[in-house]
C-alpha positions as CSV (number, residue, x, y, z in Angstrom):
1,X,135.8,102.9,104.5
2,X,135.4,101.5,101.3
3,X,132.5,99.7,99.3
4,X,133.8,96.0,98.4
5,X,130.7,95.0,96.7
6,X,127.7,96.2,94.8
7,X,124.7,93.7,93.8
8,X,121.9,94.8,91.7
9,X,119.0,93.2,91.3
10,X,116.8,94.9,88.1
11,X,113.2,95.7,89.2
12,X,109.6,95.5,86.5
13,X,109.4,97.5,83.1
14,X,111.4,100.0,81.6
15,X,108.8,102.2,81.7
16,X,109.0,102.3,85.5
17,X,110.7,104.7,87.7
18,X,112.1,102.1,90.4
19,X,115.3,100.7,88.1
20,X,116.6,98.5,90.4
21,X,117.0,97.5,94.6
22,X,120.8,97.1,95.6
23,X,123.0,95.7,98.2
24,X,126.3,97.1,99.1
25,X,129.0,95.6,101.3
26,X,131.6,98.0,103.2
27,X,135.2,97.0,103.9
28,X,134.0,93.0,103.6
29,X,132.2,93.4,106.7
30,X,128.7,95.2,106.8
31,X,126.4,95.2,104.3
32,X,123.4,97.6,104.1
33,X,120.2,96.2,101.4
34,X,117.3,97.6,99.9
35,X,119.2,101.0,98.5
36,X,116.8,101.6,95.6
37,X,117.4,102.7,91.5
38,X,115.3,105.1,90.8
39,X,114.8,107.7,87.6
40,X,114.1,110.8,88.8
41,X,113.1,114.2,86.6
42,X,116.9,115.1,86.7
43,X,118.2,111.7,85.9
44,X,119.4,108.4,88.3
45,X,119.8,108.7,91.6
46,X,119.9,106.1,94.6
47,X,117.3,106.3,97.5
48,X,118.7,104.9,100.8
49,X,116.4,102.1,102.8
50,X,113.8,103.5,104.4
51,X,110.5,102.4,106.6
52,X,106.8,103.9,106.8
53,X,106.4,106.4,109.4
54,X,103.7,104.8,112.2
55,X,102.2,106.2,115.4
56,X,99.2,105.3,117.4
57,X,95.3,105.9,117.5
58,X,94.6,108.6,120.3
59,X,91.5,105.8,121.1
60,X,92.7,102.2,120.6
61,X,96.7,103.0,120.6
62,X,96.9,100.8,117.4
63,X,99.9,101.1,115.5
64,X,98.9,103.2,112.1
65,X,101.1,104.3,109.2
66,X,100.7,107.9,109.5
67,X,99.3,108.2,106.1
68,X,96.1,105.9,107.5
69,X,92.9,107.7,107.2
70,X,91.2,105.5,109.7
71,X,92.5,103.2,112.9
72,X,93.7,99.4,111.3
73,X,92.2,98.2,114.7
74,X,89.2,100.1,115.5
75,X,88.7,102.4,112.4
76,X,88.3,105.7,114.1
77,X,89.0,108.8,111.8
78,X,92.5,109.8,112.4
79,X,94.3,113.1,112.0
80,X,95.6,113.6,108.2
81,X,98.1,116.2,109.4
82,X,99.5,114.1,112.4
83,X,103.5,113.0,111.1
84,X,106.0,115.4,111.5
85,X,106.6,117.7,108.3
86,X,109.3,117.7,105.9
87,X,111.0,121.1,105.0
88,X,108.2,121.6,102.7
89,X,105.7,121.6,105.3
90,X,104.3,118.3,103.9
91,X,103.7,115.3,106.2
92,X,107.1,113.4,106.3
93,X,105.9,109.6,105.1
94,X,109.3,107.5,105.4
95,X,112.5,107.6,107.2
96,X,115.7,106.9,106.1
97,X,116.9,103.7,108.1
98,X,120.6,104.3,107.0
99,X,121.9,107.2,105.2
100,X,125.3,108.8,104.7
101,X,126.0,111.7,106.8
102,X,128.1,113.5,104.3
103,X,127.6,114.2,101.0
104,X,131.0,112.9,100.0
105,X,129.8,109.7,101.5
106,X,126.5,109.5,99.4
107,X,128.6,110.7,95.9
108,X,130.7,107.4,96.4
109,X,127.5,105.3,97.3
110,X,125.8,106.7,94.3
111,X,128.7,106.5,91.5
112,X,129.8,102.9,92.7
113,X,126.1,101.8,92.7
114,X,125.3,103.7,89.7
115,X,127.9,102.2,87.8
116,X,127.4,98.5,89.3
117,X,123.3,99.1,87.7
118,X,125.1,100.2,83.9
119,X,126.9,97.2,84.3
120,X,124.1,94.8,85.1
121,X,121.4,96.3,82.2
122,X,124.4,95.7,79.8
123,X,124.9,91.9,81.5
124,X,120.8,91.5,81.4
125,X,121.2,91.9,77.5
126,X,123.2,88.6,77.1
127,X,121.3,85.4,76.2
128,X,122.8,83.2,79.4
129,X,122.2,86.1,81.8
130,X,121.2,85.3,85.3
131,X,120.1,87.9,87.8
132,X,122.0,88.3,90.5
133,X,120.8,87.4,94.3
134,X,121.1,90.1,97.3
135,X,120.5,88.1,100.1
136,X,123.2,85.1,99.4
137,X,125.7,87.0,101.1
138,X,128.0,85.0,103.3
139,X,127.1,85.3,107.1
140,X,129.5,86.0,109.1
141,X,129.2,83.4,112.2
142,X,130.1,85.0,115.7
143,X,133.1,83.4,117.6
144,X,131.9,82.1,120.8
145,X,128.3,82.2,122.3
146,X,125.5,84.3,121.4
């Protein structure tokens, strides 16, 4: 498996932590978005996709992000402590949607992206500079009926 494409797209201020989201394509064929740039305390690193734990009122059943105080639909209290706990015993917010599994995987993700965001700060410095697009990736049509 190899990465055949990196796009960067450079994200508000320099003051802020998120640098950059980023889209990468593997072996011309499948393309995963919204990895994200972010400065941590120990330098860059790249955060995979990820969504907003949910679950569901024990009243109404509506859907809730499980850092909701109170019910979107019927604004019950809720449980603080419902979402299942990191390994720090904390409530566990987001989940990865795709991640490497090994941490071989996630080295090449991070240097190839990592060097794909150097490149496009030092291209944002040029007068004609143009940000780049993520989602004007070529589609790949199925052969035959859906």
């Amino acid at each position: 498996m190899e990465i055949t494409e990196v796009r960067v797209r450079l994200q508000g201020r320099p003051a802020d932590r998120l640098k950059a989201f980023c889209s990468i394509t593997f072996d011309n064929a499948f393309v995963v978005r919204d990895l994200k740039v972010i400065e941590g305390s120990r330098g860059m690193f790249v955060a995979m996709p990820s969504r907003k734990i949910t679950d569901h009122c024990h009243k109404c059943r509506g859907k809730n992000t499980v850092s909701s105080r109170f019910c979107c639909e019927c604004g019950c209290k809720l449980d603080e402590k419902r979402g299942p706990l990191d390994m720090h015993g904390r409530v566990q917010l987001f989940a990865d949607i795709a991640h490497p599994i090994t941490s071989q995987c996630r080295d090449m993700i991070q240097h190839k992206v990592l060097l794909a965001y150097k490149d496009e700060v030092a291209r944002s410095k040029k007068p004609d500079y143009k940000p780049s697009e993520l989602t004007d990736h070529p589609s790949a049509l199925p052969d035959g009926p859906h």
